[in-house]
N, C-alpha and C positions, 0 to 999 in steps of 0.2 A: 504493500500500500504506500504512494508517494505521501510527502511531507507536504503540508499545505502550506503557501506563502503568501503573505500581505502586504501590500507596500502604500507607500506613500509620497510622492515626490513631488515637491515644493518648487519654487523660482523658475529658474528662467530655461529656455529650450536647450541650455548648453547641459547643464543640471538632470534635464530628463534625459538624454544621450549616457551619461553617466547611470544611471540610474536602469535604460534600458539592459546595457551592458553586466550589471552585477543581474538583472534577473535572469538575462541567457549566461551567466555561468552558474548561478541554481539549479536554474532549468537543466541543466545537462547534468547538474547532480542530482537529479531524482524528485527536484519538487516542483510542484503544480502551481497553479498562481489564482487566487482565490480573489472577489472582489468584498465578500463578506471577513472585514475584520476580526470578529467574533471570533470564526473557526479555524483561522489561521496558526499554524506551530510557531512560524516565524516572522515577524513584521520586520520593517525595514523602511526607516524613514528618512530621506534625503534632504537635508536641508541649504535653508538661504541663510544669508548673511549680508545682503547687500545694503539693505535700508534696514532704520528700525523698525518699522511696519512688518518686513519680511522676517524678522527673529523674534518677532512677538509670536507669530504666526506658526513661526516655526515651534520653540519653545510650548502653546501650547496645544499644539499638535502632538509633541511628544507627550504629554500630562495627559491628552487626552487616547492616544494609543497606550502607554499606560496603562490603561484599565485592563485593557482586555489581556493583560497577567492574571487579575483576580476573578476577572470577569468572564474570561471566552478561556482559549484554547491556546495560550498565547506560551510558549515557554520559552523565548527570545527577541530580544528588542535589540535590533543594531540599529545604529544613529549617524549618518553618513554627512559627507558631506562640506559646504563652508561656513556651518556653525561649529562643528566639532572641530574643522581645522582650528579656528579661530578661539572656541573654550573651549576644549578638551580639559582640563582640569576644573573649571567651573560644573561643566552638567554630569561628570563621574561623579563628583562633589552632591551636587543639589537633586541633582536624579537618580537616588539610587535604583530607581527599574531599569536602568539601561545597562545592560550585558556587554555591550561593541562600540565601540567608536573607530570611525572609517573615517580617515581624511581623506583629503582631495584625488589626491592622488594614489590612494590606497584601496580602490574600489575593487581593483584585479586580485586583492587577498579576501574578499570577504565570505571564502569557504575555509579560510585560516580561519575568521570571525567564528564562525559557524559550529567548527571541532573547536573550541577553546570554551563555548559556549555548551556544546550537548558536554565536556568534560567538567562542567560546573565552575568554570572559573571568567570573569571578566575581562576584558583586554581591551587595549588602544591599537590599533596602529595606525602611525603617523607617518609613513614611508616620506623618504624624500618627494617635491611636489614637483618633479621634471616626469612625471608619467603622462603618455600619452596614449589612447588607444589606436587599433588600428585594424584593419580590414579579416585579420583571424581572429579576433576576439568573437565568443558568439554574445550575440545581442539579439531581445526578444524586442521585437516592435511595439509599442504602448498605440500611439498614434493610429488611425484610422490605415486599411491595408492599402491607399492610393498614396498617401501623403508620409514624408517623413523626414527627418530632422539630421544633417550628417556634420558633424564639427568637423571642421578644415585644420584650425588650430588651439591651441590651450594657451592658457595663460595672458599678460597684457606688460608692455614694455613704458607704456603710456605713464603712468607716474600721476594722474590727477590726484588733486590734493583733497579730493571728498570721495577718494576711492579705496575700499579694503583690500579689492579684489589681486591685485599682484604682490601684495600677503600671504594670502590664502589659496593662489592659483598659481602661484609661479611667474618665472620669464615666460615670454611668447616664444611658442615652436610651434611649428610648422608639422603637418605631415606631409609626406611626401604623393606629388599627384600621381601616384600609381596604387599609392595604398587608398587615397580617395577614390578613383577611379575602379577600382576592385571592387570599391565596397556600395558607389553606386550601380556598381550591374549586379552584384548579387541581391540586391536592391529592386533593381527592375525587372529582375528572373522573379522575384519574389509578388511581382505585380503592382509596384512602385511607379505611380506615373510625375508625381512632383517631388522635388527635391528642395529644401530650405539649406542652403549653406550658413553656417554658423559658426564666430569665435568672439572675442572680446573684442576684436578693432578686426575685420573680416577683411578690409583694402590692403590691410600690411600682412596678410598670407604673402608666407614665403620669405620673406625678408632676411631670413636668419637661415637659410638656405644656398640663398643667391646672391650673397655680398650685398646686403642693404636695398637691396629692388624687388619690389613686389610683384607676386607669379599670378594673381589671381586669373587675368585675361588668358593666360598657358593655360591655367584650372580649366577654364571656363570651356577653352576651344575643345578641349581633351573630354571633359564631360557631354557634352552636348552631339557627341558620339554616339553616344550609351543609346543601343534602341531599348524602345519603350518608354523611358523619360522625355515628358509631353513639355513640362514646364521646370525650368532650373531659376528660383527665386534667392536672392542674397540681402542678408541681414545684416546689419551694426556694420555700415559703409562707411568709415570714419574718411571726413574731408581731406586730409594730409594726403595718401596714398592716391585720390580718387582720378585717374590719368585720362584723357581724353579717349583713347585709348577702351580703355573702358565704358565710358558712355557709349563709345560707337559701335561696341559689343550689345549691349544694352537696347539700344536705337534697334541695329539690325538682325541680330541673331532672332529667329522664331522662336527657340526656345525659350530662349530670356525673357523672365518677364519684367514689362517694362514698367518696374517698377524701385525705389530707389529709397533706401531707411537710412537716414543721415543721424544718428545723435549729434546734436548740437552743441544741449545743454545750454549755451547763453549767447547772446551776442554783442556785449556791452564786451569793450577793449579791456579792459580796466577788471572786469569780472572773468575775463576769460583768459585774462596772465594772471591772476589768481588761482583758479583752477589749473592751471599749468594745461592750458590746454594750446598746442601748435599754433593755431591759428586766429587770425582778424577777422573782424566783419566787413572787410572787403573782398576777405578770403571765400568768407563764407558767399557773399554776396554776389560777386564773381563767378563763384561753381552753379549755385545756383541757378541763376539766369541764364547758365550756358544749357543746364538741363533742361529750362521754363523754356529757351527756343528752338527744341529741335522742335520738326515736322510732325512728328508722331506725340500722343502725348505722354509724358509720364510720370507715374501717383510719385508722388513725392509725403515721404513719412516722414518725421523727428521724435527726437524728446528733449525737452527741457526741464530743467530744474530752478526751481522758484526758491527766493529763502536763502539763499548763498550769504554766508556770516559778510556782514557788511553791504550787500544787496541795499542801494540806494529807492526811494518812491521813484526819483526819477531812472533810476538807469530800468527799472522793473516796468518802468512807463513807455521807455526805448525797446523793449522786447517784445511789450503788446503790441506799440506800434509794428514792429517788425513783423510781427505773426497775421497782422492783418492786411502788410503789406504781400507778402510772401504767398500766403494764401494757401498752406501746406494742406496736402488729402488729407490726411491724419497725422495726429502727434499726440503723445505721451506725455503729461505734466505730470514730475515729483514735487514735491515740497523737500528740499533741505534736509539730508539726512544726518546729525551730529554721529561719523563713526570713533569707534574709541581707533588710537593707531593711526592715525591720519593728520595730518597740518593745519585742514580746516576744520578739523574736529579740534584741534588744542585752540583754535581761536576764542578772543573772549567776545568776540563784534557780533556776537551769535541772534540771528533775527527770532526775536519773539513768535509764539506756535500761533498763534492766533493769527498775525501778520500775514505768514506762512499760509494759514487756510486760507486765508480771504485771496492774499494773491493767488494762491492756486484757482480759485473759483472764477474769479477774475476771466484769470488767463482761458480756463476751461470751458467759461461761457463764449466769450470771442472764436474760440474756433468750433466752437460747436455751429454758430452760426455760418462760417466759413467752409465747416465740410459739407453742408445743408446747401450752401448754393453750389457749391460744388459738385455736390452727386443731382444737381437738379442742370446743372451744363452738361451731365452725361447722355440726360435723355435724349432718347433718339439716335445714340450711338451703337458700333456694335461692339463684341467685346467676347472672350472665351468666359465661360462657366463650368463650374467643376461640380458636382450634385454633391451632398454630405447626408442629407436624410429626405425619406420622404417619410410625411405624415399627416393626419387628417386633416384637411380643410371646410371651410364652411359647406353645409348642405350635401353633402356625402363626396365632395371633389376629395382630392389630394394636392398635397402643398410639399415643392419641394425645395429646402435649403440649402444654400452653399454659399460659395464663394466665386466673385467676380477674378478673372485673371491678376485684375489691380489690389486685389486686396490676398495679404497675408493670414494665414491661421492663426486664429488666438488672442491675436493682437488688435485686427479692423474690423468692421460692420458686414454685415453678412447679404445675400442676396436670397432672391423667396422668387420662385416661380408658382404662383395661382392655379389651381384647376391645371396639373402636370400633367396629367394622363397615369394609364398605369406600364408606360414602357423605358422610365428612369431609372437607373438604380445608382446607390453610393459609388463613386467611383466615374462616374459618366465623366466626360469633357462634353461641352455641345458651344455651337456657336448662340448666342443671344442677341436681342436688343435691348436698351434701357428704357421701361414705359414711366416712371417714376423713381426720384430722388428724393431720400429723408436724410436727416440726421449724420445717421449712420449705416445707412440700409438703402438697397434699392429693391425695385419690383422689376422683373424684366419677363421676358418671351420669349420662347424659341426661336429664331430664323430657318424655315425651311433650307434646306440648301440641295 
């Protein structure tokens, strides 16, 4: 009888990648993957550490997995992850339910975790954080079987001054595009038709490969090879690396979707040599408008952070106007994260939480209004659709959900075909029209073709 397994895994898409990985080396030791916590032998919880929202989150997540020691079926709790990187003596300490702690980089031992655990005794391990995975690691898919999530690279060389994560994650490396490329066809044998590429700063793949020059456009040519992979979409495009080069991959390539996630974070001069972040806002400004005038068009994503210790009324007023000038599809506002370990965390010029709300609401309103007329300039355009469910619609129709070409998983607004018919299914691609732009959402219709 296999060992039943529960998990849980927290933050950002790079984090689930990790995460799928420790379940396909379970999985190959004999246990099963359970979606009922209750009946689980082994839970396993993957945590964040990025914001303090995400370690609140985390933290009681684990309290509340926890129970099910006393309560379900539970005879081991490992705790993974870049909270444990970051307190590992804090929650051995404060949690005694916790059996394991897996850091970062430690995720390839957690059947060490496992025999140390059915032996009755507790363990850490904290391996060095230079681990990378790669194309023979077995990894169980989490994600829907059309869609799925491949890290390019680990770690971040970046140095911002409100960031934990090259603490916790290491230098940036690279994997090399053959172990990529392996691991999108085993991928698309698997019936993978989209690929999300993913690392901390995704434009500087490579860089530490190829004497300081970034491979991503090599990546790119190389994957879009792969048959069966419909759409190849890229995440956290950081401006430094971003080459023309690259947009013109972007622009032309059919696979590519033309679509483009810039974290920002700020664009006040003054706020963004604070951050220690490379660039100006002519930098920024520049890249952008080269993107706003190709021929074709393309979504443009960010995120921002509001609350930056010293964050002036006016420079926070420079950012709204900016957002409203820019007219971004989507974007991500944080409020200010105080981490411990960080520069901008020792600051004392620390903006008050309230301040922090309001501008976040602020800011959050303006583009809410912003992606609103923006998905209503879609109408009447065409556009690729990818179906994610169908389910009942009004008066006995069916409604089916998914995602526009321009929009990412997880993160953007979703798309609803009306009265679908019954010859959809999850996994479809189809060509569309846009009849209707909201918010965050559109309504579209098939295009016969």
């Amino acid at each position: 009888m296999s060992k039943l397994l529960g998990y849980v895994s927290l933050g950002c898409a790079k984090n689930l990648v990790d995460t799928e990985v420790m379940l396909g080396l379970l999985k190959d030791n004999g246990y099963s993957i359970t979606e009922n916590l209750s009946e689980a032998d082994l839970i396993i919880v993957n945590t964040c550490t990025f914001i303090e929202k995400a370690k609140e989150e985390s933290i009681n997540t684990i309290l509340e997995v926890a129970q099910h020691k006393q309560t379900g079926a539970c005879k081991g709790l490992i705790v993974a992850g870049c909270l444990s990187q970051q307190y590992q003596d804090e929650l051995f300490q404060e949690i005694p339910e916790i059996d394991a702690l897996i850091g970062t980089g430690a995720w390839d031992q957690v059947m060490t975790a496992v025999e140390a655990i059915e032996q009755g005794n507790r363990c850490c391990i904290m391996d060095s954080i230079t681990n990378i995975y790669n194309e023979r690691m077995p990894r169980m898919q989490t994600t829907p079987r059309y869609s799925a999530y491949v890290k390019i690279a680990e770690g971040c060389n970046n140095g911002c001054t409100f960031c934990i994560i090259p603490k916790v994650r290491g230098a940036f490396r690279s994997r090399t595009i053959e172990s990529i490329k392996a691991e999108v066809e085993k991928l698309a044998a698997a019936g993978v038709k989209e690929i999300v590429l993913i690392a901390q700063d995704t434009t500087s793949y490579g860089i530490d490969l190829n004497n300081g020059k970034p491979m991503l456009t090599a990546l790119i040519k190389e994957l879009v090879q792969v048959e069966g992979i419909e759409w190849i979409r890229m995440l956290y495009l950081y401006p430094k690396f971003f080459s023309d080069e690259l947009l013109e991959l972007i622009v032309n390539e059919p696979k590519v979707c033309k679509y483009v996630d810039i974290p920002l974070q700020h664009v006040n001069n003054d706020i963004l040599k604070q951050m220690n972040r490379p660039d100006t806002r002519q930098d920024i400004e520049t890249l952008l408008k080269k993107i706003r005038s190709q021929e074709k068009h393309i979504t443009l994503r960010t995120s921002i952070i509001v609350g930056f210790p010293g964050e002036t009324e006016e420079q926070f007023n420079e950012l709204c106007d900016f957002v409203k000038e820019i007219k971004f599809d989507n974007m991500g506002v944080f409020t200010y994260s105080r981490e411990d370990g960080t520069a901008a965390g020792a600051r004392e010029d620390q903006i008050p939480e309230d301040v922090k709300e309001e501008r976040y609401h602020v800011l959050m309103s303006f583009q809410a209004a912003v992606s609103e007329e923006n998905n209503r300039d879609l109408e009447g355009t065409i556009d690729e659709a990818m179906i994610e469910e169908i389910e009942p619609g009004d008066k006995g129709t069916l409604l089916a959900k998914g995602r526009l070409k321009s929009q990412a998983p997880d993160v953007d607004g979703n798309m609803y075909i009306e009265d679908c018919g019954e010859d959809l299914q999850p996994g479809d691609i189809l060509t569309v029209q846009v009849e209707q732009g909201f918010a965050y959402d559109v309504v579209v219709c098939p295009v016969n073709q």
